[in-house]
N, C-alpha and C positions, 0 to 999 in steps of 0.2 A: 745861331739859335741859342737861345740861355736856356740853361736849366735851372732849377732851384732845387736843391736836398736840402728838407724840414728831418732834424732829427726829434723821437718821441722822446727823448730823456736817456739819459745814462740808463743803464742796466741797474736794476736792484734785486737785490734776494728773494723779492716775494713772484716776480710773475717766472714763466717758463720760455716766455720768448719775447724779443725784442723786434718790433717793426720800425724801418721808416719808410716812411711815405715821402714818393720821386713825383714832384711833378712838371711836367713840361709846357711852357708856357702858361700861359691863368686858363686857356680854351681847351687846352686837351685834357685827357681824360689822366686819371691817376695812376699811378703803379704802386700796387702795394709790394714790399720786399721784405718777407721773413726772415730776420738771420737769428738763428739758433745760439743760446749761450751755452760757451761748452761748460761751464763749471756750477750750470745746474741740472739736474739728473730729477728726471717724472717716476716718480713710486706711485703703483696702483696698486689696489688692497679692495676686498668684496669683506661686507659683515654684513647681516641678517640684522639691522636696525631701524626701528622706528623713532621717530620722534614726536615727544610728549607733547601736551597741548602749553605745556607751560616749558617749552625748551628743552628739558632733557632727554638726555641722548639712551634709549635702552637698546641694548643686546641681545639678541639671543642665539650665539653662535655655538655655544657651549654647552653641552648636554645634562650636566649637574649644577653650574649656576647662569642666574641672568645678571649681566650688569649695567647697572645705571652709573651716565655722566652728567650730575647735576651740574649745569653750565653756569647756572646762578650763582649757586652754592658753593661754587667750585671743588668738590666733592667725584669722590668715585667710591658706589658701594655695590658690593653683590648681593645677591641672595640667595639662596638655594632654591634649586627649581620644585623639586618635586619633595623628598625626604632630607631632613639632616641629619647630617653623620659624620663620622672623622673625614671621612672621605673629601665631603663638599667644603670642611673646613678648610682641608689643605690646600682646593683646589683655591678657595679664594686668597689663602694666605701665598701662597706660589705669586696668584696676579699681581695683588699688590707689593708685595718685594720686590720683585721687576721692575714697576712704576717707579720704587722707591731709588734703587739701584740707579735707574735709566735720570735720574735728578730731577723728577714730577713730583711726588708726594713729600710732604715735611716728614722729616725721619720719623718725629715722636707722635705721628697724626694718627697711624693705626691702630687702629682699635675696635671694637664689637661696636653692630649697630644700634638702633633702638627697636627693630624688628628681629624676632627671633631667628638666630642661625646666619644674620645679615653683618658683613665686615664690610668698613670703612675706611678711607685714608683723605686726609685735604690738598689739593691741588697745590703745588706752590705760586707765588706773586713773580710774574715775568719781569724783569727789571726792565730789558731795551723793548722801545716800540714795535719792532720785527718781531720779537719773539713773542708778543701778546697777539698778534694778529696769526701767526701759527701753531697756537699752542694748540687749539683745539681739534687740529689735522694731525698732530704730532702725538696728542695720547690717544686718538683713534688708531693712528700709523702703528702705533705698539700695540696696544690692545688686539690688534689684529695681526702682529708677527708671534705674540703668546697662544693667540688659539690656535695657530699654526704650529707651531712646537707642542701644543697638547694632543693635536689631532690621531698621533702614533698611539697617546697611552688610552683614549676613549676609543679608536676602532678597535685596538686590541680586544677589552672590555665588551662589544658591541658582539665582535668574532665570536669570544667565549660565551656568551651568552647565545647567541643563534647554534652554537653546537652544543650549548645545554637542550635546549628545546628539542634539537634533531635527534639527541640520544635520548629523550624522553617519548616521542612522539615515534622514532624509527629506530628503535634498538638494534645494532647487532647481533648475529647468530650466537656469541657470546655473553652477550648481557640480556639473554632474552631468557624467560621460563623456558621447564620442559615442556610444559600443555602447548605452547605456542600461541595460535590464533584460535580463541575457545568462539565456536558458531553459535548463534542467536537462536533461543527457543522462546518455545510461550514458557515454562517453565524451567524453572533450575533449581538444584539440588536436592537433598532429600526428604524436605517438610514441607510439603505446600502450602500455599499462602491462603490454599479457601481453608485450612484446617485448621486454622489458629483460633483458641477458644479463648473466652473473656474468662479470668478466676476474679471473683472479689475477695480480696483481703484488706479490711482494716480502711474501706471505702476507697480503695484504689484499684483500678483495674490492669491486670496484667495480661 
């Protein structure tokens, strides 16, 4: 009995797994055969992203800015979420130096956006054909190992702030008045409110 083994192509860079298809005789049914390349490795990565109606890529994984990958434009800019500050500055200048660092952005590309409190950097030109068909998996893949390295300095931030609130809202027997928990009346203190008279002076009432 013959068999026939159809190979799918050499291995190349871009998929995760190589198949060939066994088949026996032209009548019998096929066997499909997974064989795993060891010398590519599957990265998975979660971000909070939408995408534009006009292709770009936004973020919003990041508590102090959002960032857009203009796919077009070839472009990466932040913006500050809510307020700017030193703060949001730094955060977006940290992203981009990483980009830059990691050999994505043109060195001399960053710079302030045209929206307020918004940095920018330009994407570089992929030379081999491999590498333009993964570039845009590749500054996701970082973009998303930086929120992960930030995640320690925003919980922290996040912590201090809910134990601001708690010592606000639930003071300690230490940081509390001596009156303590003052009880609800119809009135308080020692001028009541029906006795407040109108003086005119100089056409103003007090």
């Amino acid at each position: 009995m013959a068999i026939n083994v159809k190979l799918g192509g050499a291995p190349t860079p871009q998929p995760i797994n190589t198949t060939i298809g066994v088949s026996i005789n032209s009548s019998s049914p096929k066997i499909g055969v997974a064989i795993k390349n060891p010398n590519l490795n599957e990265i998975k990565f979660k971000l909070n992203m939408r995408k534009a109606i006009n292709g770009d890529l936004m973020i919003f994984d990041h508590p102090d800015i959002d960032i857009v990958y203009m796919v077009e434009k070839k472009k990466i800019v932040s913006f500050a979420k809510d307020i700017m500050s030193d703060m949001t500055y730094g955060t977006s200048s940290r992203l981009l130096e990483r980009l830059r660092k990691k050999g994505l952005l043109i060195y001399d590309s960053i710079q302030g956006g045209n929206v307020y409190g918004s940095l920018e950097g330009q994407v570089m030109e992929a030379a081999a054909e491999e590498d333009k068909e993964m570039l845009v998996p590749l500054i996701l893949n970082q973009i998303s190992e930086w929120i992960d390295s930030e995640r320690p300095y925003f919980a922290a931030a996040q912590q201090y702030d809910d134990l601001l609130d708690q010592n606000f809202t639930d003071p300690t027997e230490e940081d509390s008045t001596a009156l303590g928990k003052v009880p609800q009346k119809a009135e308080k203190g020692s001028i009541p409110a029906s006795d407040i008279g109108i003086y005119g002076y100089s056409g103003y009432g007090y």
